[in-house]
C-alpha positions in Angstrom: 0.0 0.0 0.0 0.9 3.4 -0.5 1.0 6.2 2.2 1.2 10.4 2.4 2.4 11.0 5.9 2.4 14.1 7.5 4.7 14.2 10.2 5.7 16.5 12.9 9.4 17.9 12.1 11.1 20.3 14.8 14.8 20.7 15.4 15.2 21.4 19.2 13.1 22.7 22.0 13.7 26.2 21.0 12.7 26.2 17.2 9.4 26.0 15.6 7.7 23.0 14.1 5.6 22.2 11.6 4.5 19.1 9.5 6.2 17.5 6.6 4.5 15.9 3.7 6.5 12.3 3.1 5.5 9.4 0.7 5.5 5.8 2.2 5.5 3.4 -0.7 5.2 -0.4 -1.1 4.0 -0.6 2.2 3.7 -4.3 3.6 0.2 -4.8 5.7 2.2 -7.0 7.4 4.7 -4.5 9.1 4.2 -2.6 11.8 4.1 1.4 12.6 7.7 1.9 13.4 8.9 -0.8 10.7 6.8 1.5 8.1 9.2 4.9 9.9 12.3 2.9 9.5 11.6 2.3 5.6 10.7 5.7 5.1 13.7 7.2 7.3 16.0 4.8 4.3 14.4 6.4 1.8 15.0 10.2 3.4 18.6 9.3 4.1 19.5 8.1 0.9 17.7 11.6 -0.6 20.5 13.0 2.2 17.6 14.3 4.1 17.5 14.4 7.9 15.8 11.2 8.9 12.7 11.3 11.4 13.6 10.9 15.4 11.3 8.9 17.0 11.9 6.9 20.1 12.0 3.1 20.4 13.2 0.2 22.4 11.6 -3.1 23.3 9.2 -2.9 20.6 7.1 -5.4 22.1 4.9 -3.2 23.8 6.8 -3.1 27.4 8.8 -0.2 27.8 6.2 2.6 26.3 8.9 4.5 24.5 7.4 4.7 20.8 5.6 7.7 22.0 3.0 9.0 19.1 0.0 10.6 18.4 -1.2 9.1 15.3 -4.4 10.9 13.6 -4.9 12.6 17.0 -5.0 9.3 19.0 -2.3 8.8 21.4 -0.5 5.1 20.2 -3.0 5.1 17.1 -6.8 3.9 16.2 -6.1 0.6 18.3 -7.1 -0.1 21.6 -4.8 -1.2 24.2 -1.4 -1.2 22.2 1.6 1.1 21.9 2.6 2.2 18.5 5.4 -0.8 17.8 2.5 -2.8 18.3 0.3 -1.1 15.6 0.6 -2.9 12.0 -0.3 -1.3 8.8 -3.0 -3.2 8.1 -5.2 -0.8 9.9 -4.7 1.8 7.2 -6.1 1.7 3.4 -4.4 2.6 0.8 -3.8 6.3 -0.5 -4.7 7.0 3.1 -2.8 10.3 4.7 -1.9 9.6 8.4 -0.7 12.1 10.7 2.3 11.5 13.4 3.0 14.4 15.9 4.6 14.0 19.4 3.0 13.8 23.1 1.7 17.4 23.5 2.3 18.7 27.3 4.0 21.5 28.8 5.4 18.7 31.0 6.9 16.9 27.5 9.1 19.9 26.1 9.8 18.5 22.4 13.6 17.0 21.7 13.5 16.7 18.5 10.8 15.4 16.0 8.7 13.5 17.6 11.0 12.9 20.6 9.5 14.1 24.0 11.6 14.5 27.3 9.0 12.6 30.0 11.7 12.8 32.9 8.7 14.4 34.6 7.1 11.2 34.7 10.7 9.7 36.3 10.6 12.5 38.8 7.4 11.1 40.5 8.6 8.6 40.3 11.9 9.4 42.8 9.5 11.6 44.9 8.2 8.6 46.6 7.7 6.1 44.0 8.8 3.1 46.7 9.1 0.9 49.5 12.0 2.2 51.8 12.0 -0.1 54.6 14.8 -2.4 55.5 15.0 -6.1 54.6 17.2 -9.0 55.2 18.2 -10.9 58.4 19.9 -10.2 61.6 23.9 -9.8 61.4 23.9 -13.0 63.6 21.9 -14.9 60.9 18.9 -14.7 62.6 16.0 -14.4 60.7 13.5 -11.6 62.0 14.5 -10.7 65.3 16.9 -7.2 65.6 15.4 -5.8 63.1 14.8 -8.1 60.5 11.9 -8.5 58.7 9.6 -11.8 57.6 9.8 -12.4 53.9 7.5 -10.7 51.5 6.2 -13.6 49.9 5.0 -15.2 53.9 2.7 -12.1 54.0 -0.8 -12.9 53.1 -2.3 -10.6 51.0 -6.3 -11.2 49.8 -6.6 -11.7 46.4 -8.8 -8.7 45.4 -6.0 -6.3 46.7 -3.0 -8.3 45.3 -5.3 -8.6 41.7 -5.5 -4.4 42.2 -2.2 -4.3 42.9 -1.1 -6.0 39.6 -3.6 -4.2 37.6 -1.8 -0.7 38.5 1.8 -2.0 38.5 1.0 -3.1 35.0 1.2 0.9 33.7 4.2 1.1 31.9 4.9 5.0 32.3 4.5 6.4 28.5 2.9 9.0 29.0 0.0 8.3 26.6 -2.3 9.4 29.5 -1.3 12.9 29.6 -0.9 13.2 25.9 -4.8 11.9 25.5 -5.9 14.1 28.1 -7.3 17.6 27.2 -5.7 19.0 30.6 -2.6 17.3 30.1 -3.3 15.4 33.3 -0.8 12.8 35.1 -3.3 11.7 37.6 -3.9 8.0 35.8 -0.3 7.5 36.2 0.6 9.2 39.2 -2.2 6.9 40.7 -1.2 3.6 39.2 2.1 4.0 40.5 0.6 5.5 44.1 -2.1 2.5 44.3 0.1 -0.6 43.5 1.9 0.1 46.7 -0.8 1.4 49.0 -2.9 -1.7 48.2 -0.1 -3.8 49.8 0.7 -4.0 53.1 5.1 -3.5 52.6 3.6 0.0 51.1 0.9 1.0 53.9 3.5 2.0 56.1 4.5 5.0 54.1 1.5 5.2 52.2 0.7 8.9 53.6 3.9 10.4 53.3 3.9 8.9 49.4 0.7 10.0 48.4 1.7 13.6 49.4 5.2 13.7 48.1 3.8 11.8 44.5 1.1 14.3 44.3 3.4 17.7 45.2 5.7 16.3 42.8 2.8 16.1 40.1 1.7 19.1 40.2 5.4 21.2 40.3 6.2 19.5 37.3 3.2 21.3 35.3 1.0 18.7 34.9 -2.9 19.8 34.7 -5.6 18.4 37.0 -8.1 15.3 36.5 -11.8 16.7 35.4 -13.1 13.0 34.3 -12.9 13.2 30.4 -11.8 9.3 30.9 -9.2 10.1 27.9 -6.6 8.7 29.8 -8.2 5.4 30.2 -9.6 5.2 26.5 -5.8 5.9 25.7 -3.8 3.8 27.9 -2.2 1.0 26.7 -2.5 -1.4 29.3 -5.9 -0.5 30.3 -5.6 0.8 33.7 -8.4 1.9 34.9 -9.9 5.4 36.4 -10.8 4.4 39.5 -7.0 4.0 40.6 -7.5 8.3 40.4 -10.8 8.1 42.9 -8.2 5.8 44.9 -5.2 8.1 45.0 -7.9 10.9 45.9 -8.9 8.8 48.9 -5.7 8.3 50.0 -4.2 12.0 49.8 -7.8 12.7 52.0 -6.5 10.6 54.7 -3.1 12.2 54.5 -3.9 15.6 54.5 -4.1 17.3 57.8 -6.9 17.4 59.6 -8.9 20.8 60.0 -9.1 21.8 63.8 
């Protein structure tokens, strides 16, 4: 199949942007999004033209790098999928598709369609973990002065554990905030918030988490959550909303209370 892209082009942070016009030709249904950019980037190299940045890794749909709004929908017209794991076959041919970057104030552009999300990775450090000790007693003991029993000895009920692995399963790209007309990182911020405060190893902290996570959310530009469900619709894993109503309940608790 044959392709006319239009795809975001910008040289830095500081210039200006726009979109570029390219051809993708001979296009095998078969291949997928970022296979289609690496024939086309051939193609602009041997024409001694700057190829197109994009970011990639995995490209199995784990790490959440391939970071792309793709006719306006963050990761493409496929639910549930990052854009390594979209394949052509969802276009026609002579169709014109459109590629721009994650759009936040939060993302400042690289280059092309290469985002900096470090403001994800700063939540993250904020509080994004478990900080108590583990391990046995210098004497070989195994919980007494100080240590503590093992993780896995803990019983957990299976709802919260099943909660647990639903939120740990958000893979931080970032697709929430790009998808969301506010430029919200409440879905994440409360996937990563909730996987730990539904266990007990996080409980301990859980207040002191929720409040640094949150602060840290909000200094890095982020906007705030005014349930356009975007952010689901987009995510690739499927985490759901209510981990936001979650997080909510928990910064509640933390939050002083009123005299």
């Amino acid at each position: 199949m044959n392709l006319t892209l239009y795809v975001w082009r910008q040289k830095g942070p500081n210039d200006k942007g726009k979109l570029e016009k390219y051809e993708a030709k001979d296009v095998s249904p078969d291949s997928s999004f970022l296979e289609m950019l690496d024939e086309v980037n051939e193609d602009l190299i041997k024409k001694g033209i700057d190829p197109i940045a994009f970011d990639h890794d995995c490209r199995e749909g784990i790490c959440g790098m391939c970071s792309q709004v793709i006719n306006g929908i963050a990761h493409g017209p496929d639910d549930e999928i990052t854009v390594c794991q979209l394949h052509m076959r969802r276009f026609k041919d002579g169709d014109s598709v459109f590629v721009e970057p994650w759009r936040s104030k939060a993302f400042p552009i690289v280059k092309d369609l290469v985002v900096d999300r470090n403001a994800l990775d700063r939540i993250m450090q904020a509080y994004g973990y478990v900080s108590c000790h583990t391990g046995g007693c210098p004497s070989g003991g195994s919980t007494h002065n100080g240590g503590v029993p093992d993780s896995n000895a803990t019983v957990i009920p299976k709802p919260d554990a099943d909660a647990a692995m639903d939120a740990a399963a958000c893979i931080g790209c970032g697709a929430c905030v790009a998808a969301c007309p506010n430029a919200s990182a409440m879905l994440f911020t409360s996937a990563k918030v909730s996987q730990l405060a539904l266990l007990p190893q996080g409980r301990v902290e859980a207040a002191r988490r929720v409040r640094a996570m949150v602060e840290a959310m909000d200094g890095e530009g982020f906007g705030n959550c005014t349930n356009h469900y975007e952010c689901e619709a987009a995510c690739p894993k499927g985490i759901s909303v209510s981990f936001i109503a979650r997080m909510n309940r928990e910064l509640l608790k933390a939050l002083p209370k009123e005299a």
